[in-house]
C-alpha positions in Angstrom: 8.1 24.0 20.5 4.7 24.4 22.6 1.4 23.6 21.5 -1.6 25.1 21.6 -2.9 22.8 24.7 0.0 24.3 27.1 0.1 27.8 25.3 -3.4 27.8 26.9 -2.3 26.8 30.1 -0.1 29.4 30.6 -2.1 32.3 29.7 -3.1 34.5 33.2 -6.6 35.7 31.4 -9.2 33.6 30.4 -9.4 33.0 26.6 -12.1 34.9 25.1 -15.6 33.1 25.7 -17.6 32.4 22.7 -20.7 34.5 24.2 -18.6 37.3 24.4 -17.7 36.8 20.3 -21.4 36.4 19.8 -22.6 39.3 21.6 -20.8 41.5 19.6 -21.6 40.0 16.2 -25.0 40.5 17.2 -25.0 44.2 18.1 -23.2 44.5 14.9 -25.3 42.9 13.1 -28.3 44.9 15.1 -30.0 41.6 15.9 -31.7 40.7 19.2 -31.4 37.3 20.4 -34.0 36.5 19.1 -33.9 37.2 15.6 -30.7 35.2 15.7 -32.1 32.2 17.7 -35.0 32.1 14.7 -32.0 32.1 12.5 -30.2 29.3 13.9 -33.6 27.3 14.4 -33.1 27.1 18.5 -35.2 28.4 21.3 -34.3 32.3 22.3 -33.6 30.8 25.6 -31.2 28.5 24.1 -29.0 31.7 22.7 -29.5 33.8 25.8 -28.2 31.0 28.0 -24.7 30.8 25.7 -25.0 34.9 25.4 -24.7 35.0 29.2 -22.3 32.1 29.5 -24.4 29.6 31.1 -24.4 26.9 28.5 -21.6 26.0 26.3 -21.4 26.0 22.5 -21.9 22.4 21.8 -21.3 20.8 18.2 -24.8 21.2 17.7 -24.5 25.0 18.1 -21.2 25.3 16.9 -22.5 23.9 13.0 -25.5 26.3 13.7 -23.2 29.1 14.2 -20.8 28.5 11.1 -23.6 28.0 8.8 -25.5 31.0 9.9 -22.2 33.3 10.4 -20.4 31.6 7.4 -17.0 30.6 9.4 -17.8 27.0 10.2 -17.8 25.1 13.4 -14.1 24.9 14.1 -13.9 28.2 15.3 -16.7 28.0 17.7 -15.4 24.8 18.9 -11.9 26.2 19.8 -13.1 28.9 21.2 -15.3 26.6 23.7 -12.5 24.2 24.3 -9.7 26.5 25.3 -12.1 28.2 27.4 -12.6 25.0 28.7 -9.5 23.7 29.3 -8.5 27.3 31.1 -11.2 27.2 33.4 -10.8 23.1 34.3 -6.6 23.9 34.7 -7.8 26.7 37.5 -10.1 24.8 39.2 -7.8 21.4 39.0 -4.7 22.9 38.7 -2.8 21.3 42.3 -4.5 18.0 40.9 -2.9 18.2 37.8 0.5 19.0 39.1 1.0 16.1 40.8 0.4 13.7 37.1 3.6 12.8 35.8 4.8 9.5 33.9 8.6 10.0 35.5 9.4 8.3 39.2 
């Protein structure tokens, strides 16, 4: 049986980035960044930098998100980490290969 780590790494598309999840909550939610970034007590510059992919969703963010949105952290956090892991395994991935415990 896989987990999720190497179901991850075998995906051709990148997993579905966190901004991308958030942009649409907020246009159906009819919210600018703005609004929301008052909501989750954080600069607008902070939200715009995550809306356009530029800065992660750290813990921080990720308890701002759940409380504000109701889901809790977790899901912001997985999202972030298997786009993460999917972007370090293309950039790495010949490195990686070449780890193994056998002789």
């Amino acid at each position: 049986m896989k987990n999720s780590s190497s179901f991850i790494l075998e995906k051709q598309i990148r997993p579905v980035h966190p901004s991308e999840v958030i942009a649409d909550l907020l246009e159906d939610l009819e919210m600018t960044a703005i609004e929301f970034a008052q909501k989750l007590d954080v600069s607008p510059d902070t939200v715009e930098a995550i809306i356009q992919g530029r800065l992660p969703v750290t813990v921080d963010m990720a308890i701002r998100l759940g409380k504000a949105l109701g889901n809790g952290p977790q899901l912001w956090l997985n999202l972030q980490q298997k786009v993460d892991i999917w972007d370090k395994m293309q950039q790495k991935a010949e490195n990686y290969s070449r780890i193994c415990l056998g002789s």
